[in-house]
PANUNU-108869 format. One record per residue (C-alpha): x, y, z; residue in three letters. Coordinates in steps of 0.1 Angstrom, whole numbers. Example, Ala and Ser with C-alpha at 12.3 -4.5 7.8 and 13.67 -1.06 7.14 Angstrom:
BEGIN
      u      v      w  rest
    123    -45     78   ALA
    137    -11     71   SER
END
This chain:
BEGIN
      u      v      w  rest
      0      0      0   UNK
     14     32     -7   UNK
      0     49     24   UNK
    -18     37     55   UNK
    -52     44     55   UNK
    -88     29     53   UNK
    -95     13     25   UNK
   -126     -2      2   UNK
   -117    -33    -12   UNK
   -144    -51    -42   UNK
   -146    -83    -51   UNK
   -159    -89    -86   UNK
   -175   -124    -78   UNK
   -199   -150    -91   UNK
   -219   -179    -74   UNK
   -248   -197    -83   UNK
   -254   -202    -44   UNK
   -267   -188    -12   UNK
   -253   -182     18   UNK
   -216   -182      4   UNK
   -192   -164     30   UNK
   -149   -152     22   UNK
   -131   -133     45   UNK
   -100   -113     42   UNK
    -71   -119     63   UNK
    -40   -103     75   UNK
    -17   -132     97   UNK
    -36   -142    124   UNK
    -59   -115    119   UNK
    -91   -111    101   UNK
    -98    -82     86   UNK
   -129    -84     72   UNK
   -160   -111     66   UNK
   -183   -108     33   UNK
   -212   -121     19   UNK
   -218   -130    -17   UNK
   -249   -131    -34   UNK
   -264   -154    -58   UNK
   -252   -141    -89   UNK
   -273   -164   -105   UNK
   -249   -184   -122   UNK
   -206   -194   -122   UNK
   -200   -167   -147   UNK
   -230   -141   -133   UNK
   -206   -118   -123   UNK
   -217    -88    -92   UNK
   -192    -66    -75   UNK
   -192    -62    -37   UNK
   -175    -45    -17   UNK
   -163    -42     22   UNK
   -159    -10     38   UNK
   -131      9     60   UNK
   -106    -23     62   UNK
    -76     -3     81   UNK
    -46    -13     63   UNK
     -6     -1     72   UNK
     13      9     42   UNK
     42     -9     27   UNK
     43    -49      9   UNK
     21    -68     26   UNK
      2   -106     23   UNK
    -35   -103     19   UNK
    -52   -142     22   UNK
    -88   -144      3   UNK
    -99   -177     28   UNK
   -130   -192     18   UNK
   -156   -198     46   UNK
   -178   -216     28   UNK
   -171   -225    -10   UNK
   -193   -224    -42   UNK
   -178   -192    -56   UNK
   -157   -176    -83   UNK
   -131   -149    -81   UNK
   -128   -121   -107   UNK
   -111   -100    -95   UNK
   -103    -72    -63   UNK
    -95    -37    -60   UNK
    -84    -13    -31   UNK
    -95     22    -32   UNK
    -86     43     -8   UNK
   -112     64     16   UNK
    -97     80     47   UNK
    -62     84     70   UNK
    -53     54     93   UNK
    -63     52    128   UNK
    -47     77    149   UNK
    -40     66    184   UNK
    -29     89    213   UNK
    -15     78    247   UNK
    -29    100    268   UNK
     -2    110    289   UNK
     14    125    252   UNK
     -5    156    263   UNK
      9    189    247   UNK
     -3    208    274   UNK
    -28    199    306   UNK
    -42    215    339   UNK
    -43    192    375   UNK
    -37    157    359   UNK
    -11    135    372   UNK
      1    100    357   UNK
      5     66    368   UNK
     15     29    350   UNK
    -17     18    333   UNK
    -24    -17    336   UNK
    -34    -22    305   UNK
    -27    -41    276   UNK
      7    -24    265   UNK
     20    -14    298   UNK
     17     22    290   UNK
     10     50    313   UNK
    -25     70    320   UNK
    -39    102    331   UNK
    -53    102    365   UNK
    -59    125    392   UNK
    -84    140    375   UNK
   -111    165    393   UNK
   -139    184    375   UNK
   -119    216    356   UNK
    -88    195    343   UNK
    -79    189    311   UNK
    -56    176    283   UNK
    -43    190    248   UNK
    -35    166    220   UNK
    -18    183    187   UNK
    -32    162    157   UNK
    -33    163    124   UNK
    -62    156     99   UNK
    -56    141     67   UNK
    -89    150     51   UNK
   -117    166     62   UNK
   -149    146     73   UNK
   -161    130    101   UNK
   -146    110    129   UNK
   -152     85    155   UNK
   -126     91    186   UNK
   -125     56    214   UNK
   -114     71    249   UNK
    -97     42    269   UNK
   -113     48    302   UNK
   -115     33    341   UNK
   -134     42    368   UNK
   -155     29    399   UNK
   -175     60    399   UNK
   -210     63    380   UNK
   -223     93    369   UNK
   -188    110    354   UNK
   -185    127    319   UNK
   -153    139    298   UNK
   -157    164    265   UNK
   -140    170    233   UNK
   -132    204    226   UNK
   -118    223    202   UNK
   -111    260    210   UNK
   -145    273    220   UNK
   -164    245    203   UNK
   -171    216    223   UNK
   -174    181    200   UNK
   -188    159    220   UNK
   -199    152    253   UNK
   -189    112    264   UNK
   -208     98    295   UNK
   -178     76    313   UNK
   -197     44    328   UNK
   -184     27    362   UNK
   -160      3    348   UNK
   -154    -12    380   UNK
   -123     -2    394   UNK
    -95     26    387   UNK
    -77      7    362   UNK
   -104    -15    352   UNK
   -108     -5    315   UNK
   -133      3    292   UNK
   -133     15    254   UNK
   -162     41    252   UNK
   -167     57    211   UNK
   -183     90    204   UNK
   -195     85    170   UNK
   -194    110    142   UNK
   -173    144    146   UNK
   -165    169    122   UNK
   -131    175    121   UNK
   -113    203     92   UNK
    -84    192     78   UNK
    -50    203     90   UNK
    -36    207    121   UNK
    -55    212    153   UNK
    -57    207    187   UNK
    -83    187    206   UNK
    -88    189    247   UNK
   -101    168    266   UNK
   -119    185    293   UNK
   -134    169    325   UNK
   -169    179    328   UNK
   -165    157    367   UNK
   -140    144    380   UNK
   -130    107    393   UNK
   -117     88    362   UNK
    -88     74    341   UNK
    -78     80    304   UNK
    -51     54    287   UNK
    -55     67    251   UNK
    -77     79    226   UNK
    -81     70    190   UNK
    -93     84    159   UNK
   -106     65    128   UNK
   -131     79    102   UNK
   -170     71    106   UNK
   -185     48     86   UNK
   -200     61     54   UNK
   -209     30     29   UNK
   -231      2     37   UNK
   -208    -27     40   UNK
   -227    -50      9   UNK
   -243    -80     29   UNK
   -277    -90     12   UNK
   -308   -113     24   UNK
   -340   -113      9   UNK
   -369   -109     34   UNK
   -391   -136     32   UNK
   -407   -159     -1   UNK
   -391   -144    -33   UNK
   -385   -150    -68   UNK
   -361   -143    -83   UNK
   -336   -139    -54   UNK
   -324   -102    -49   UNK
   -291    -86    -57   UNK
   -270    -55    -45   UNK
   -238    -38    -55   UNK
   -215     -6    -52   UNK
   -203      4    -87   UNK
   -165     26    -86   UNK
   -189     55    -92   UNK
   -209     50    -56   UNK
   -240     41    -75   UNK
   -259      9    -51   UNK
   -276     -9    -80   UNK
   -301    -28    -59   UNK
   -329    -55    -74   UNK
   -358    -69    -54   UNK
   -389    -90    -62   UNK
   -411   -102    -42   UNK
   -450    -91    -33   UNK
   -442    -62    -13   UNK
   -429    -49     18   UNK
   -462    -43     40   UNK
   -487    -58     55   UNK
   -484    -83     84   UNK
   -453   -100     66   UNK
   -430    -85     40   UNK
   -410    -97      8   UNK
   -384    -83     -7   UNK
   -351    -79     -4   UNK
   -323    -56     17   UNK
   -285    -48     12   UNK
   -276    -36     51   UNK
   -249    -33     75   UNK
   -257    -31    114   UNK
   -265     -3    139   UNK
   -261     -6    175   UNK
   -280     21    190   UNK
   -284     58    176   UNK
   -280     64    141   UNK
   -293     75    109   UNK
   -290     63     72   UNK
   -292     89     41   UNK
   -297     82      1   UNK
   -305     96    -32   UNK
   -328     76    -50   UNK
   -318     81    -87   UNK
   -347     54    -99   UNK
   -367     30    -97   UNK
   -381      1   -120   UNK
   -415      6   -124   UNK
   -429    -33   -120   UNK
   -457    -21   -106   UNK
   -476     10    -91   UNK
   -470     -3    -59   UNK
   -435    -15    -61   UNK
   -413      3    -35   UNK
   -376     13    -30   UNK
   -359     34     -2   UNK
   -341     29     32   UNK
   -346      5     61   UNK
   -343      2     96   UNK
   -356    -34    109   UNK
   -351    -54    141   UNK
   -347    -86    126   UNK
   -347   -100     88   UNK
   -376   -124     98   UNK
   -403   -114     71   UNK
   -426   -102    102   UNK
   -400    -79    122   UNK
   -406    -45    136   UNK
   -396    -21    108   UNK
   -394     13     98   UNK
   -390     22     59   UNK
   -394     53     38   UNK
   -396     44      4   UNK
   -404     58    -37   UNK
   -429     42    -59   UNK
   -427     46    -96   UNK
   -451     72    -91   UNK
   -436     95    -75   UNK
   -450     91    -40   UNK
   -428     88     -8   UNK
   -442     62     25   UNK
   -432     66     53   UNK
   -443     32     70   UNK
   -438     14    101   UNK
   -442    -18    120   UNK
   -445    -15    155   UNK
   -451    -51    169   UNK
   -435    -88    157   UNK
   -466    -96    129   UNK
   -482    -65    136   UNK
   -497    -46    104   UNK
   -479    -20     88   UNK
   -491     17     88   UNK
   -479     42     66   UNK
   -475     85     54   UNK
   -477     93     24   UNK
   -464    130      5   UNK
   -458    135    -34   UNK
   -418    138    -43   UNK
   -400    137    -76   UNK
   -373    111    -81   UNK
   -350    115    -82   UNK
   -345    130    -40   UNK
   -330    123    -11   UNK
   -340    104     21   UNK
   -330    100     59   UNK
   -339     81     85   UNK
   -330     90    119   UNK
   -330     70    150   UNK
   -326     84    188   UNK
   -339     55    212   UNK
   -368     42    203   UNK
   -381     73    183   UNK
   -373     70    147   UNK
   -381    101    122   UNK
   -384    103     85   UNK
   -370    133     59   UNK
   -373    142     22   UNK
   -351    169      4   UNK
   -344    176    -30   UNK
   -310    189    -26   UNK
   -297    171      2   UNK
   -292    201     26   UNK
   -328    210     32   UNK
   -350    182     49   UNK
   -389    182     52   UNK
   -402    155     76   UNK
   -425    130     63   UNK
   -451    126     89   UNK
   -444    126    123   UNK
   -421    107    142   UNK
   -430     72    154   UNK
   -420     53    185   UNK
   -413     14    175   UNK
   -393     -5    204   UNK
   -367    -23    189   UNK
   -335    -38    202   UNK
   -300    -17    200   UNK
   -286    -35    173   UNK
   -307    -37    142   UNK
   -306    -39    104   UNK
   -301     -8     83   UNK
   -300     -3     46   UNK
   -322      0     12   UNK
   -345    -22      5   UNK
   -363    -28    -28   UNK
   -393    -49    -37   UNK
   -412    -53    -68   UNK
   -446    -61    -61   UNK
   -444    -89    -78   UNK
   -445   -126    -75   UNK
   -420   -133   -108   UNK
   -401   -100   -121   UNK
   -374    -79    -99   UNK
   -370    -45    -94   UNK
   -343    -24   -102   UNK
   -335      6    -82   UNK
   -304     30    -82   UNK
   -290     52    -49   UNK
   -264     71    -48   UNK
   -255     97    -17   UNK
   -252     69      7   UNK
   -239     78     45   UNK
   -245     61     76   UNK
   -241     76    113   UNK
   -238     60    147   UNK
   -224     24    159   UNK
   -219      2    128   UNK
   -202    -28    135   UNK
   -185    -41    103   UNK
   -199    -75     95   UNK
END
């Protein structure tokens, strides 16, 4: 690699199989675990592609190890989408107020900050490759409830990170703040202690997620099965058949990654196939990929009509908001506990809610993604997104 960084890597691969798996590994490590779709056929060829694999720079062995077989290999190709990880020991201050430090504990046998009463804080000199927006990890201990620590950046404060009791003073705990903006250049963060009585071993930076990660299921009976990929131009080509997602059980078919907790997913809809009146594609949110799971989706149909429905209980109906929209628009879907909102724009910048927001108890970590179906029991849509950004907790798959 010619410079460390966070990388997408495709895979141009066919399989005339479900359920196929490969993962990408690095020595002992694996770096990454994808799905493939049924292409349909050996020589059906789809790309797919994994998101954010952190690589080091210099020659290096990459291992494609097959989970499962019943695949073909094209081809793969690394394209490069962020900086590396930084990671700060936190005792590398530049300048502080009241901390002292003390031997860690901690995998690595490196020092920490402690000492720390409300009022102190830390500066850490970094520099920012690229604009955009970051996830920092704060390597924390405490046997204290209650305690907080912010980000700040001259007057500007980031983030605010609620410190849980870990258990003991050098009992640690990786806490993330998901999702700040950072300029690019050089800068100085501070961590500031909104209360006092805790420990800080490091902090790390890494870039937020921003592309789905290319898994796809289909949601219940379908035919044909459903495809998704990311072309080199960030188009999602997604196709879906099935007899609708609604009612008490849906059918269709999703290309998702995961979300633990808060989050939000945003799209363009360039088009979609028009199958039927009542064929639907947009973006997800759903507890589980069982056709009857609690859901919320706001999807286009041909017609130029944007839902906004939901599913509130396990084989519950499905209830729905309807405005007029030209495709092709955005979308977003934001979700803050249990409440989960829908949005429209045209230019991306300026949202309108669609309908109000909706309370649907789901579990923290759910499915999240675009979802297509046809309205049809024998053809497959095709829809096209572009614009495609995720926020919060996503676990790679």
């Amino acid at each position: 690699m010619s410079s460390a960084g966070s990388y997408n890597i495709a895979f141009r691969v066919a399989s005339p199989h479900t359920g196929k798996q490969l993962q990408l590994q690095s020595g002992a490590s694996t770096l990454a675990t994808v799905d493939l779709p049924n292409t349909g056929d050996w020589y059906a060829w789809q790309t797919v592609t994994v998101s954010n694999v952190t690589l080091a720079a210099g020659t290096q062995t990459l291992r494609v190890y097959a989970s499962t077989g019943g695949w073909n290999l094209n081809w793969l190709q690394f394209t490069l989408v962020g900086p590396a990880l930084t990671k700060i020991e936190a005792e590398n201050y530049s300048s502080m107020n009241g901390i002292l430090t003390t031997a860690s504990g901690d995998v690595g046998g490196t020092d920490c900050v402690g000492w720390v009463d409300a009022g102190d804080w830390m500066d850490y000199p970094i520099t920012v490759s690229s604009a955009g927006s970051y996830n920092i990890a704060f390597r924390v201990a405490s046997p204290h409830t209650g305690k907080q620590l912010q980000v700040q950046s001259g007057a500007s404060t980031l983030a605010t990170v609620d410190i849980p009791n870990t258990g003991g003073w050098l009992a640690w705990q990786t806490v993330t703040t998901y999702n700040i903006t950072l300029a690019a250049g050089t800068q100085t963060l501070r961590v500031y202690s909104n209360t006092g009585g805790w420990n800080l071993n490091w902090l790390e930076l890494a870039p937020s997620i921003t592309t789905l990660n290319s898994a796809n299921i289909d949601i219940g009976t379908v035919n044909p099965p459903g495809t998704g990929n990311l072309s080199g131009a960030g188009i999602h080509t997604i196709t879906g058949s099935g007899l609708g997602i609604t009612g008490t059980a849906d059918k269709g078919h999703l290309y998702y990654d995961k979300l633990t907790g808060n989050g939000s997913i945003i799209a363009k809809v360039l088009s979609v196939q028009n199958t039927n009146a009542s064929a639907k594609a947009g973006i997800m949110i759903r507890e589980t990929t069982a056709s009857g799971s609690k859901n919320v989706f706001l999807a286009f149909t041909p017609n130029g009509t944007v839902n906004f429905q939901q599913r509130i209980a396990l084989n519950g109906t499905t209830t729905n908001t309807t405005a007029v929209a030209a495709i092709p628009s955005w979308l977003k879907l934001t979700r803050v506990g249990n409440t989960f909102q829908a949005y429209r724009s045209t230019n991306g910048t300026t949202w309108t809610a669609v309908g109000a927001a909706v309370t649907n108890t789901m579990t923290s970590d759910v499915f999240i993604g675009l979802g297509v179906s046809s309205n049809t029991s024998t053809t497959a849509c095709t829809a096209t997104f572009s614009n495609v950004a995720l926020t919060g907790n996503i676990p790679r798959l």
